[in-house]
C-alpha positions as CSV (number, residue, x, y, z in Angstrom):
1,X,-55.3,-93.7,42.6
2,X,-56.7,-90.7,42.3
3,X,-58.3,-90.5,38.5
4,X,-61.9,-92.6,38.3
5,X,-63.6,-93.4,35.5
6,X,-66.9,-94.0,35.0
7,X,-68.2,-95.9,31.9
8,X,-72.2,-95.9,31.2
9,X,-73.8,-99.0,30.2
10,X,-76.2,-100.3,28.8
11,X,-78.7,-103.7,28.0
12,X,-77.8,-105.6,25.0
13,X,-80.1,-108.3,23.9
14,X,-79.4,-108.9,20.7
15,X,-77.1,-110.6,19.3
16,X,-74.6,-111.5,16.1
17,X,-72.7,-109.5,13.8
18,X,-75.8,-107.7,12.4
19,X,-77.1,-106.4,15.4
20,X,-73.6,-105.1,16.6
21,X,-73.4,-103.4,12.8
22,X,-76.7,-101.7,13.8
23,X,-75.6,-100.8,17.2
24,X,-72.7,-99.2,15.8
25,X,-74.3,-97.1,13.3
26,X,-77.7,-96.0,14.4
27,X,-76.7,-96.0,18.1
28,X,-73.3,-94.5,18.3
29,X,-73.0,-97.6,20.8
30,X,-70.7,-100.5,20.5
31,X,-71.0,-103.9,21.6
32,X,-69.0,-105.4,25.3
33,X,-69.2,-108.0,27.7
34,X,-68.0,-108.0,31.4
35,X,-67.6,-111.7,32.7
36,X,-65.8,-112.7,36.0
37,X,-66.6,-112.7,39.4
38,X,-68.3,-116.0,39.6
39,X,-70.8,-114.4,37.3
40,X,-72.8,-114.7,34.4
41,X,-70.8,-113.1,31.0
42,X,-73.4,-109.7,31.0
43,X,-73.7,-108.2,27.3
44,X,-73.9,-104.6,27.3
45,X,-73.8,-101.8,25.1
46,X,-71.3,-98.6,25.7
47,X,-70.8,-95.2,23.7
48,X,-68.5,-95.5,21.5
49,X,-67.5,-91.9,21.9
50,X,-67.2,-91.7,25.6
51,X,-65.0,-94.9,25.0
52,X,-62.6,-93.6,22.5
53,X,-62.3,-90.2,24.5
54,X,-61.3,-92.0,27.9
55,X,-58.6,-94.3,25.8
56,X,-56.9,-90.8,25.0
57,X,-55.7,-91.1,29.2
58,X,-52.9,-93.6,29.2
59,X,-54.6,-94.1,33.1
60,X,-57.4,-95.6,32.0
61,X,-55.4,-99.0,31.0
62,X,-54.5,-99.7,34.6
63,X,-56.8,-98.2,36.3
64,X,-60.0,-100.0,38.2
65,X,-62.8,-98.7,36.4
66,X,-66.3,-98.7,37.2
67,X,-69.3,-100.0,34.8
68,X,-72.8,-98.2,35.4
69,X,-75.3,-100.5,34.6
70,X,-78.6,-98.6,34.4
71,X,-78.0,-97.5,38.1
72,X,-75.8,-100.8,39.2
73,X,-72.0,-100.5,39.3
74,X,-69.7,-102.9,39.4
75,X,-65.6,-102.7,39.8
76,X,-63.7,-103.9,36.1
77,X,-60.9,-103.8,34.4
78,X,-60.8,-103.5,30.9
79,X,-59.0,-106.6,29.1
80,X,-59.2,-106.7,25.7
81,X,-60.8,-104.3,23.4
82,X,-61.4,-105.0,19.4
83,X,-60.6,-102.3,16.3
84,X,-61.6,-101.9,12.9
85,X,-58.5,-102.9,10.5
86,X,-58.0,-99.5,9.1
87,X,-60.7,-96.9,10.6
88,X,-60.5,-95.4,13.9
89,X,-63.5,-97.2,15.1
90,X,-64.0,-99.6,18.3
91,X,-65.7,-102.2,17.5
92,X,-65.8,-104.2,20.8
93,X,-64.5,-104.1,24.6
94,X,-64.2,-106.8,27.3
95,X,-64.3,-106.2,30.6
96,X,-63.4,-108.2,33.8
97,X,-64.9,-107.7,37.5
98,X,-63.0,-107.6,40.2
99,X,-62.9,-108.1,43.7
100,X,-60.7,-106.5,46.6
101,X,-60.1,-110.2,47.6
102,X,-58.5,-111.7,44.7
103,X,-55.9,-111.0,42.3
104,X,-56.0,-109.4,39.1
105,X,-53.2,-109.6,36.0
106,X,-53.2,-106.0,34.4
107,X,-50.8,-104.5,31.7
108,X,-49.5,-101.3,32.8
109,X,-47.0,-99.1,31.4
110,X,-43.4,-98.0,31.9
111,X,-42.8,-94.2,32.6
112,X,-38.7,-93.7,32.2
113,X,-37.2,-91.3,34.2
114,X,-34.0,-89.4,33.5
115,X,-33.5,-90.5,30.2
116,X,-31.8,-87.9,28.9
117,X,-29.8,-86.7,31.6
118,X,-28.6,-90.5,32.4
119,X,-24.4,-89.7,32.6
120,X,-24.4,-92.8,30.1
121,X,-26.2,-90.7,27.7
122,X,-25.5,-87.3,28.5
123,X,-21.5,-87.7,29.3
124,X,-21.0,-91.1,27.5
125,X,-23.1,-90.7,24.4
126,X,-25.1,-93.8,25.1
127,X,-28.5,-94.8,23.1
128,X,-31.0,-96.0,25.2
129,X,-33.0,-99.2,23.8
130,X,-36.4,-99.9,24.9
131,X,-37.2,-103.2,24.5
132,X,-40.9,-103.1,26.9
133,X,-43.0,-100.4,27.6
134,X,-45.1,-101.9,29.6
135,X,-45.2,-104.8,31.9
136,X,-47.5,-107.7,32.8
137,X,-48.2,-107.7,37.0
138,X,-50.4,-109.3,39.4
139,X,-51.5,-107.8,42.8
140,X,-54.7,-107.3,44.3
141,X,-56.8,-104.5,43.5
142,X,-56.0,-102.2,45.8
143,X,-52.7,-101.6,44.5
144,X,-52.9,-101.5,41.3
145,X,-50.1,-98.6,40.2
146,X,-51.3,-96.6,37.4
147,X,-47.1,-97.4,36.0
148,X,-44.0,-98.5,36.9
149,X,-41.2,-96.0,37.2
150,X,-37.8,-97.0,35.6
151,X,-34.9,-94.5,36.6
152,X,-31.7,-94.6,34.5
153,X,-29.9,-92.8,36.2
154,X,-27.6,-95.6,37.7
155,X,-27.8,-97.5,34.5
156,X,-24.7,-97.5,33.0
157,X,-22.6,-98.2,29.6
158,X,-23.7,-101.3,28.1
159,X,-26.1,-102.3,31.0
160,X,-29.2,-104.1,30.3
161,X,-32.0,-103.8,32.4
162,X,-34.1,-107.1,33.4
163,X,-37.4,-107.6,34.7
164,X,-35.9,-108.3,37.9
165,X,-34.4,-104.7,38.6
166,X,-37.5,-103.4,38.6
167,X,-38.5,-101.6,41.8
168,X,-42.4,-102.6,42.4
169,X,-44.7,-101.0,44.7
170,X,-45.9,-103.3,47.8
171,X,-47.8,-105.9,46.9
172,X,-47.1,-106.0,43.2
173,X,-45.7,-108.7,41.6
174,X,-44.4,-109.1,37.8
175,X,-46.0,-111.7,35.8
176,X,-43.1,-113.3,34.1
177,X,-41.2,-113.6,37.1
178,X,-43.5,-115.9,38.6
179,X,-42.5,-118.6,35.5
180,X,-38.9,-118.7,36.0
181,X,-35.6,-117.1,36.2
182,X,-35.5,-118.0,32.6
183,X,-38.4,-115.2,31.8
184,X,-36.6,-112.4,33.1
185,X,-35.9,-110.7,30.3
186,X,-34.4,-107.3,29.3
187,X,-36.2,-103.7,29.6
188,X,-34.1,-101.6,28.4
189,X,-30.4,-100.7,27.7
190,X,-27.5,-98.0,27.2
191,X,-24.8,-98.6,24.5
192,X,-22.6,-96.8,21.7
193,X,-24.1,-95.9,18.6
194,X,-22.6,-98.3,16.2
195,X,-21.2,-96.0,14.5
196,X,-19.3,-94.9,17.3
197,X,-18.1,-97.9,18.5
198,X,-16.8,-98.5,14.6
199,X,-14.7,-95.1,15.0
200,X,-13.6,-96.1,18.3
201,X,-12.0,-99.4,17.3
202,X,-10.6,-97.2,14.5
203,X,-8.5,-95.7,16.4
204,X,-7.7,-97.8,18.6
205,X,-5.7,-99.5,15.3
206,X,-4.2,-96.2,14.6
207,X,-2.8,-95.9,17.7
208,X,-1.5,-98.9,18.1
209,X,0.3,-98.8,15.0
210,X,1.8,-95.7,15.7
211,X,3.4,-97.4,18.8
């Protein structure tokens, strides 16, 4: 991968909802935890700025990031991050260390390819249905993709899409799949408007009565 971020950190001692209320306001800092790793949970404290901005780079959701910790940096991911209801304010983050030894379970994200020029949309007049866009995977560390390509180029009239026609990088492995034939669901599909399929079958009747 070639993008790296870099997230500054700092000591948190204090605790509860008042002193994450302070943080936030006369800081510019909101609260976060990284835990893992045969660790100790370690509360730090992270602009909330230099946060929001790097969230703005769909990479940074599946991407190894690293944690400065006044000089000490570990390897994370970023697992769960917390927003006020209605203003466009972080309020929290979680992160998770990892290790190029074990395996981590990351969300990444579906990039579709040839969408438009797919001859079941441009020739056929197909819709295509996104039913994910992204995808739960497991693999070690080291490769981690930053997405998962989906070409529909192949993908014809009425076709649907599972987990299981995915093409995965090496060592990746999707989530769901591991649980059963049962979880492979659909990704995505191509059929008739239904307002195309109602004139189709409109005519059909026309011309067979005509016969």
């Amino acid at each position: 991968m070639s993008q790296e971020f870099v997230i500054q950190a700092f000591p948190r001692d204090d605790k509860g909802k008042g002193a994450s209320r302070r943080l936030r306001r006369e800081e510019r800092k909101i609260p976060a935890i990284i835990y893992g790793g045969g660790q100790d949970a370690t509360p730090v404290a992270i602009w909330h700025n230099e946060l929001k901005k790097a969230l703005e780079n769909e990479a940074f959701f599946s991407h190894i990031l690293t944690i400065d910790l006044e000089g000490k940096k570990e390897s994370v991911i970023l697992k769960d991050l917390q927003r006020h209801p209605y203003k466009p304010i972080l309020t929290h983050a979680d992160f998770q260390r990892v290790d190029k030894d074990h395996e981590i379970h990351v969300n990444v994200p579906l990039h579709f390819l040839n969408e438009e020029s797919a001859p079941a949309v441009k020739l056929q007049g197909g819709v295509v249905s996104h039913q994910m866009t992204e995808v739960e995977i497991i693999c070690l560390p080291q490769d981690l993709p930053e997405y998962i390509e989906v070409d529909l180029t192949d993908v014809a009239m009425d076709q649907v899409v599972h987990l299981s026609d995915l093409k995965l990088p090496k060592g990746v492995r999707i989530a769901a799949l591991q649980q059963g034939p049962e979880h492979d669901l659909p990704v995505l599909a191509i059929h008739k408007p239904k307002g195309a399929k109602a004139d189709e079958a409109e005519g059909e009747g026309e011309e067979g009565g005509e016969a």
